[in-house]
C-alpha positions as CSV (number, residue, x, y, z in Angstrom):
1,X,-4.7,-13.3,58.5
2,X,-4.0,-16.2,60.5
3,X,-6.0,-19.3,60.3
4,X,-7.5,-18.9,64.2
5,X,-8.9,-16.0,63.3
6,X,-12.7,-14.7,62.2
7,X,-13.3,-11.1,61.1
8,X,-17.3,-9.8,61.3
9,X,-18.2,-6.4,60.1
10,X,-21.9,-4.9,60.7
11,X,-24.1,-2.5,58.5
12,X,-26.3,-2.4,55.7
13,X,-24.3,-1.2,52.9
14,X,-23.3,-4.6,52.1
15,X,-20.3,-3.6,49.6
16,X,-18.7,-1.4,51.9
17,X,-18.3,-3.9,54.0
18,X,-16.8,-6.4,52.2
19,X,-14.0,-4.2,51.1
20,X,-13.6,-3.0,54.4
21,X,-13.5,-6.6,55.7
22,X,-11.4,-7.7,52.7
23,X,-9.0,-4.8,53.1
24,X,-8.7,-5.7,57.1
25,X,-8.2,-9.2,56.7
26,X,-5.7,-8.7,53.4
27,X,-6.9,-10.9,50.8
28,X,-4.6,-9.7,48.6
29,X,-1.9,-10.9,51.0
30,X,-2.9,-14.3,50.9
31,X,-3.4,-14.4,47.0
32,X,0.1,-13.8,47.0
33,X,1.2,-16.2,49.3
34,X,-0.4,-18.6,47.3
35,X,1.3,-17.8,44.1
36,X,4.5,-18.1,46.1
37,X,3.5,-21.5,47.0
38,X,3.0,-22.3,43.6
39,X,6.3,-20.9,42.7
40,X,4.0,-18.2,40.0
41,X,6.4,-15.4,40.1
42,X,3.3,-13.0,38.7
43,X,0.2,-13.5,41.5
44,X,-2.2,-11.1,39.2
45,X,-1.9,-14.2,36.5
46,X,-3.8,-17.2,39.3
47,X,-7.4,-17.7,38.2
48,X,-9.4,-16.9,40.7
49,X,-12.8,-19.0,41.8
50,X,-15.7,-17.2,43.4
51,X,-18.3,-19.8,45.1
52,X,-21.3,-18.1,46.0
53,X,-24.4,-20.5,47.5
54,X,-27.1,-20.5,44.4
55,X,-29.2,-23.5,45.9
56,X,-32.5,-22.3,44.2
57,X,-34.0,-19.3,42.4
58,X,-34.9,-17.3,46.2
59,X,-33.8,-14.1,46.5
60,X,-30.9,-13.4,49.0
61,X,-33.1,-11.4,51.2
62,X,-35.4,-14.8,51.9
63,X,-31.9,-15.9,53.7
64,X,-31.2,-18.7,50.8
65,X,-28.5,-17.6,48.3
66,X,-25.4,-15.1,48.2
67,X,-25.9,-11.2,48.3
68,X,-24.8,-9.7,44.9
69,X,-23.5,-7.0,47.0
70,X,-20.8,-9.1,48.6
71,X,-20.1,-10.7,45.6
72,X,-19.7,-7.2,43.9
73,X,-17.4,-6.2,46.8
74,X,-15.0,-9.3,46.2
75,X,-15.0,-8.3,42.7
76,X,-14.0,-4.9,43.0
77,X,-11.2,-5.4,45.6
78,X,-9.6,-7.7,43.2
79,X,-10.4,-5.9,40.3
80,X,-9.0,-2.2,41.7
81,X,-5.6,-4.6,42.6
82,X,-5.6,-5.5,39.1
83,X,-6.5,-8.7,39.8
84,X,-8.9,-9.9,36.8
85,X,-8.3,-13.3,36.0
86,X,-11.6,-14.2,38.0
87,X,-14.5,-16.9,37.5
88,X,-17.7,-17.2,39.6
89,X,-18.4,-21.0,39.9
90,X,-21.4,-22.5,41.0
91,X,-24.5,-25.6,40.9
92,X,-27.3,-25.4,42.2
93,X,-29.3,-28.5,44.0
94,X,-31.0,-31.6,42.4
95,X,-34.0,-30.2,41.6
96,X,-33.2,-27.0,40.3
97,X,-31.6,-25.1,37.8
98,X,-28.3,-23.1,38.3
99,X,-29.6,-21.2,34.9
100,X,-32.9,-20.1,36.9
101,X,-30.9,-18.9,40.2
102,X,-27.9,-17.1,37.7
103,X,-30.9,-15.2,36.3
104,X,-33.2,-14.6,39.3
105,X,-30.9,-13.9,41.8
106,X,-28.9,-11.0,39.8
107,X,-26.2,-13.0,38.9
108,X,-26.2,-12.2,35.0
109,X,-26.5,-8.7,35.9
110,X,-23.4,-8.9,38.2
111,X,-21.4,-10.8,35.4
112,X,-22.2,-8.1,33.0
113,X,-21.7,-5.3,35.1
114,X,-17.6,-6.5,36.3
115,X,-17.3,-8.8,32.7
116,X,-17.2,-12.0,35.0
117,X,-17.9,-15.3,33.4
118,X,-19.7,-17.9,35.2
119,X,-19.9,-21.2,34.8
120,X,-22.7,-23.7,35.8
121,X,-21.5,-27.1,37.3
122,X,-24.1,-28.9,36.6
123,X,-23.0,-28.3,33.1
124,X,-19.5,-28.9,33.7
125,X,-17.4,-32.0,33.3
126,X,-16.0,-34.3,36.0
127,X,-13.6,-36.4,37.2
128,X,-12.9,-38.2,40.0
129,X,-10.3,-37.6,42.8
130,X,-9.4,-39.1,45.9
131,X,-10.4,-37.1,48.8
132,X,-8.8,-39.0,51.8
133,X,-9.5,-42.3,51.1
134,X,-12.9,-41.5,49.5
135,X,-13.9,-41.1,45.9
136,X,-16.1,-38.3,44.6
137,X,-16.6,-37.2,41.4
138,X,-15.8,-33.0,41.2
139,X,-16.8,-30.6,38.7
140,X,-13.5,-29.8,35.7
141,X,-14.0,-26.5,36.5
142,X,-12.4,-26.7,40.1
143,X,-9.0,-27.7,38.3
144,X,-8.5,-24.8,36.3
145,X,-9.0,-22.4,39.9
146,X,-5.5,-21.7,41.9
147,X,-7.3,-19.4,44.5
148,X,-10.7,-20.5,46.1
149,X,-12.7,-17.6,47.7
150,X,-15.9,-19.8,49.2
151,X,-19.1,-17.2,49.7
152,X,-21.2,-19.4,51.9
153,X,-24.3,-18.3,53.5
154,X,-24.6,-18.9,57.2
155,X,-28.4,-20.6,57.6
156,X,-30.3,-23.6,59.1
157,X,-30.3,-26.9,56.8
158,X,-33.3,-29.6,57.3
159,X,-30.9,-32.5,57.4
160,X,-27.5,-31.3,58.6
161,X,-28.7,-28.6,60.9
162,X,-26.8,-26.1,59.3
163,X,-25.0,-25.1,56.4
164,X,-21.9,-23.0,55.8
165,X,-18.5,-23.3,54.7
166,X,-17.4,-27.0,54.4
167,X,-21.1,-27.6,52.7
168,X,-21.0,-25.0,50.4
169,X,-18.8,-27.2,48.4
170,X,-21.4,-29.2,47.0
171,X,-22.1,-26.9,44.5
172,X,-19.0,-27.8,42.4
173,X,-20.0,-31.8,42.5
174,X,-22.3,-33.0,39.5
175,X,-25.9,-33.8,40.4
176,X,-25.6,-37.7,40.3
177,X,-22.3,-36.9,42.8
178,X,-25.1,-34.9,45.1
179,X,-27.8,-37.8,45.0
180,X,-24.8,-40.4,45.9
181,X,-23.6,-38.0,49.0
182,X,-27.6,-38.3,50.1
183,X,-27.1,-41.9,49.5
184,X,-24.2,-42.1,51.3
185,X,-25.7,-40.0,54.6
186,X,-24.1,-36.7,53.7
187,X,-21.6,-36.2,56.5
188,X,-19.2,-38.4,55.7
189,X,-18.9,-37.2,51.7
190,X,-19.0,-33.8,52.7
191,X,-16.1,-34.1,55.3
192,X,-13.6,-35.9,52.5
193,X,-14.8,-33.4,50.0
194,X,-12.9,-31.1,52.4
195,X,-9.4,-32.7,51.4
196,X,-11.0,-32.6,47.6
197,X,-12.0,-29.0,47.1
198,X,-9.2,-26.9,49.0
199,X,-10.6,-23.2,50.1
200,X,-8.1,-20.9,49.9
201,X,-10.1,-17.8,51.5
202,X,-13.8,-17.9,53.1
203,X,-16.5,-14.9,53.1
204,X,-19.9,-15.7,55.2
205,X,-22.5,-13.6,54.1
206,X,-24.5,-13.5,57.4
207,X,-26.8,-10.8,56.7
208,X,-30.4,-12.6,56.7
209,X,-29.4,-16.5,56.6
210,X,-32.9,-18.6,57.1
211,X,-32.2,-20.6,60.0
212,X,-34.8,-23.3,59.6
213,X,-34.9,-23.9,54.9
214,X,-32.0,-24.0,53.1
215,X,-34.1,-22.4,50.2
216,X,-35.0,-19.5,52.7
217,X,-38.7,-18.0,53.1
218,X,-37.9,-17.1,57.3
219,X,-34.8,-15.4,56.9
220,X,-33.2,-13.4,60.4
221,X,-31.5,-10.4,59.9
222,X,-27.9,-10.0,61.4
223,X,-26.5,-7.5,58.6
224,X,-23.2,-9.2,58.7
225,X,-20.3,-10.0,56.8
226,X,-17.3,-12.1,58.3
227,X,-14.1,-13.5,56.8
228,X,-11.7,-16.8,57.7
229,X,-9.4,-19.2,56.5
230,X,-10.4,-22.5,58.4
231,X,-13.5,-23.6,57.1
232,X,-13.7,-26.4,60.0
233,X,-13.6,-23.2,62.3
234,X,-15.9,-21.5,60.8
235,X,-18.6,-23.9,60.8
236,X,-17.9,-24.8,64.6
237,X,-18.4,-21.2,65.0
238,X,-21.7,-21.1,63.3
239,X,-22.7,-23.7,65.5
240,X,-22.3,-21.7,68.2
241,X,-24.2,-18.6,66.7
242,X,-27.0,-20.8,66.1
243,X,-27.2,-22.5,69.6
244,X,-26.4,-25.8,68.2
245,X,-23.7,-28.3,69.7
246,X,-20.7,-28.8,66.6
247,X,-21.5,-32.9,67.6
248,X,-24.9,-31.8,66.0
249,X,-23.3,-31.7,62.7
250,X,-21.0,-34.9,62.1
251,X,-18.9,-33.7,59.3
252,X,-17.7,-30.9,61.2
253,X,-15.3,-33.2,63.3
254,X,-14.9,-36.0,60.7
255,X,-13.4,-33.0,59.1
256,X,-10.7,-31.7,61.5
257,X,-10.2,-35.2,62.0
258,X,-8.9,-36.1,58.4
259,X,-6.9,-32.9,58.7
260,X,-9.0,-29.8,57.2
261,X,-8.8,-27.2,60.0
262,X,-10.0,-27.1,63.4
263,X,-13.2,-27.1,65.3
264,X,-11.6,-25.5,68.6
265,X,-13.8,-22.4,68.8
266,X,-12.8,-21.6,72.1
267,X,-9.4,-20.6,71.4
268,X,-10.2,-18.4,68.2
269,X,-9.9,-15.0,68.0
270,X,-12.6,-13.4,66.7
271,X,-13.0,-9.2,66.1
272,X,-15.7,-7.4,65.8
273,X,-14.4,-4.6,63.5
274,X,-16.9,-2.2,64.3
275,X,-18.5,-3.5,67.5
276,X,-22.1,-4.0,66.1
277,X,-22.6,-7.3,67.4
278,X,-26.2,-8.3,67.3
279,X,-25.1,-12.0,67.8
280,X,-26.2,-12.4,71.1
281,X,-30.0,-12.6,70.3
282,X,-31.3,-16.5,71.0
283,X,-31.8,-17.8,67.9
284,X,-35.6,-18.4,67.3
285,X,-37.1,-21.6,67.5
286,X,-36.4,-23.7,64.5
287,X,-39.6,-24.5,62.6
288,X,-38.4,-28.3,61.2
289,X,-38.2,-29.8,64.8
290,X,-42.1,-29.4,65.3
291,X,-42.7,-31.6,62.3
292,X,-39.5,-33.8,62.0
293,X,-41.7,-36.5,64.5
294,X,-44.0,-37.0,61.5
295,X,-41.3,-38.2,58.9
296,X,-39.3,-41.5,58.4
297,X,-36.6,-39.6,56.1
298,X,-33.4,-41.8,54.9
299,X,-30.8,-40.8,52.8
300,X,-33.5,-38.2,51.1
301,X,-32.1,-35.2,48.3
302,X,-32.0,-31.8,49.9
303,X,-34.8,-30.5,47.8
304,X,-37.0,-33.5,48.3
305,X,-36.9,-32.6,51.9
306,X,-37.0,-29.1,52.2
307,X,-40.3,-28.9,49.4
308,X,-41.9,-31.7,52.5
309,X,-41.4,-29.4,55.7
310,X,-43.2,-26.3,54.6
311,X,-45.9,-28.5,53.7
312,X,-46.1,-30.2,56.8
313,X,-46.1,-27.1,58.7
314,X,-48.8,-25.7,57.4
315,X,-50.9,-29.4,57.8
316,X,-49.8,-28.9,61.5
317,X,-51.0,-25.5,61.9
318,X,-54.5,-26.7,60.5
319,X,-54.5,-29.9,62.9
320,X,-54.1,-32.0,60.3
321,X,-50.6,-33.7,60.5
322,X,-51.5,-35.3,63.7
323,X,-54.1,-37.3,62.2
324,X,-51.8,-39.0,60.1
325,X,-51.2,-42.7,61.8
326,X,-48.2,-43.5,59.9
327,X,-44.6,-41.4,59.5
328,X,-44.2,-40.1,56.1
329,X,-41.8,-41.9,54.5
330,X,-38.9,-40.2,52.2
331,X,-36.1,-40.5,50.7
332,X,-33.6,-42.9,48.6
333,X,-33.0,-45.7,51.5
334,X,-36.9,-46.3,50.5
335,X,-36.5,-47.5,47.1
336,X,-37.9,-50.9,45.9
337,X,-40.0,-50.5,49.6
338,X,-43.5,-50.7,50.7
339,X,-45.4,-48.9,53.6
340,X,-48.4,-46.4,53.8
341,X,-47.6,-43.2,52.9
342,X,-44.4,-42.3,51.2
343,X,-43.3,-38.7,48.8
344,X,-40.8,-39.2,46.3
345,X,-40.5,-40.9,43.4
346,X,-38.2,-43.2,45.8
347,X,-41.7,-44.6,47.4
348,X,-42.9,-44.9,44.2
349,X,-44.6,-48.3,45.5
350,X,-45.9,-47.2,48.8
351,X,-50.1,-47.4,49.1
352,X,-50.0,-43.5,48.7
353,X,-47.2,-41.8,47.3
354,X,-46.8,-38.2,46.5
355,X,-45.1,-38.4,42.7
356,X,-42.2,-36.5,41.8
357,X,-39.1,-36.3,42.0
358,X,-38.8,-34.0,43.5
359,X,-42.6,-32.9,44.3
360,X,-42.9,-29.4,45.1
361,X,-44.4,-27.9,48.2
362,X,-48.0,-26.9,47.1
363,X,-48.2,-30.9,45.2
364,X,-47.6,-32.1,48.4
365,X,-49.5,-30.5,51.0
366,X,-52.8,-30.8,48.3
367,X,-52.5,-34.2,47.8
368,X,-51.7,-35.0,51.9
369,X,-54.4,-32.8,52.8
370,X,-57.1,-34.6,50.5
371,X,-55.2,-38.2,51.6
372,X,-55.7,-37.0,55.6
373,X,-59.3,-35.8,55.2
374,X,-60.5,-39.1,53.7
375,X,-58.9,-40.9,56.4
């Protein structure tokens, strides 16, 4: 497989289809390439790291975490190759725990069934390394992987617009790294964790990604599966499937431009291996512009943000938000601050503050309801 180059498959029986795209794009080819690399004469003895996106406890069919299926069918292609030195990998956001999503989402099941271990990073020691000039703290685990396969799910994201490849990553940085990349504005930390966290070998489960929540709940089917090596392309690509611009999403150029792959969609190839291509549907409107008016966010935690927007939406289907006289304040750049109406422990000291840290959905659309309806 060559690194301008995307592979999609269509269909429902998930598994299938990654061995069919796995056996198409050669993965096996490229494990042992990298073995030659590292001058390991044997390429069944590299470890190999499966990322999956766990972000929460929400099924994969609310278009928030990895199939099991595709998982399974990256399994059993390396396992019928007698490749069986594997690890799955993976931390879920501030806020939750990777424990509850390993359970939830089948994950302890899928261990059992291929005798996989996995290991939770935000269990895992750290360390930090230089990513291009920038210093970020990155899960132990990561150092004892010599081939990264990164199973990103292609959906929407309430603060970067989307999420995929190059923001997958997160998952194998400890929490207080995650709260410091909020801190920090996200794009830039996630571009230099590029040069940090090397991907060896991508597979985007595009089956029913939620294009609006990061934790899922409006998922849109697209029953696909697709396979790269760039993850800089691959993001630029799922700009374009969402009808976003790639200068939408900062850290997509900030990558290519510190030297992790390349954005230039136009000139990839991609196939269609089977000519199902459903891809040409306009994506539906995305629900977080028709709130994001009512919110002063800075440097906010993922889950902070995502737990406010369902909450607002439903305010703003009851005419309520718009009664509000003040932006909502949120997020870590509000700390040691004062103002009107604030959720987050960060606005701790704001006149009314929704508590928590972070407060979940139903907290905070109670307590802004009642706050609204004495105003």
């Amino acid at each position: 497989m060559l690194q301008d180059e995307i592979y999609k498959i269509y269909g429902t029986n998930y598994k299938k289809m990654t061995l069919d795209i796995l056996d198409k794009a050669d993965l096996r080819e490229e494990i042992e390439r990298k073995a030659k690399n590292l001058g390991v004469e044997d390429a069944k003895t590299l470890k190999i790291g499966l990322k999956p996106n766990l972000v929460c406890a929400s099924p994969s069919n609310f278009g928030a975490t990895t199939h099991t299926e595709v998982m399974a069918g990256i399994i059993e292609y390396l396992q019928q190759r007698d490749f069986n030195n594997i690890v799955i990998a993976e931390g879920s956001w501030v806020g939750d725990r990777t424990s509850d999503a390993y359970e939830y989402c089948g994950y302890r099941t899928l261990c059992e069934t291929y005798d996989v271990p996995f290991v939770d990073a935000q269990k895992d020691g750290h360390h930090t390394v230089n990513c291009a000039g920038l210093d970020i703290e990155i899960c132990d685990v990561y150092d004892d992987i010599d081939f990264l396969v990164n199973v990103p799910v292609m959906k929407g994201h309430c603060q970067t617009r989307m999420t995929c490849a190059l923001k997958n990553m997160k998952g194998l940085i400890p929490n207080t790294e995650k709260r410091h990349f909020h801190s920090m504005g996200l794009h830039k930390p996630i571009a230099h964790l590029s040069q940090g966290i090397h991907q060896d070998f991508i597979v985007i489960d595009h089956i029913c990604g939620d294009l609006d929540f990061e934790e899922g709940g409006n998922p849109i089917t697209r029953n696909c599966v697709m396979a790269a090596l760039d993850p800089v392309l691959v993001d630029a690509y799922v700009c374009k499937l969402m009808g976003i611009r790639t200068s939408d999403v900062p850290y997509i150029k900030m990558a290519e431009k510190i030297g992790s792959g390349s954005a230039n969609v136009e000139d990839a190839r991609i196939y269609d291996l089977n000519e199902g291509n459903m891809d040409n549907e306009p994506p539906r409107e995305r629900k977080v512009l028709r709130v994001k008016y009512a919110v002063d966010e800075v440097d906010s935690c993922s889950a902070c943000y995502a737990n406010l927007v369902p909450a607002l939406l439903r305010l703003k289907d009851e005419g309520l938000l718009d009664k509000l006289d003040t932006q909502i304040a949120i997020g870590q750049g509000h700390q040691g601050e004062s103002g009107k109406v604030g959720v987050g422990k960060c606005t701790k000291d704001y006149e009314f503050c929704v508590m928590g840290c972070p407060p979940d959905t139903e907290k905070i659309y109670t307590e802004l309801k009642d706050y609204i309806q004495k105003l």
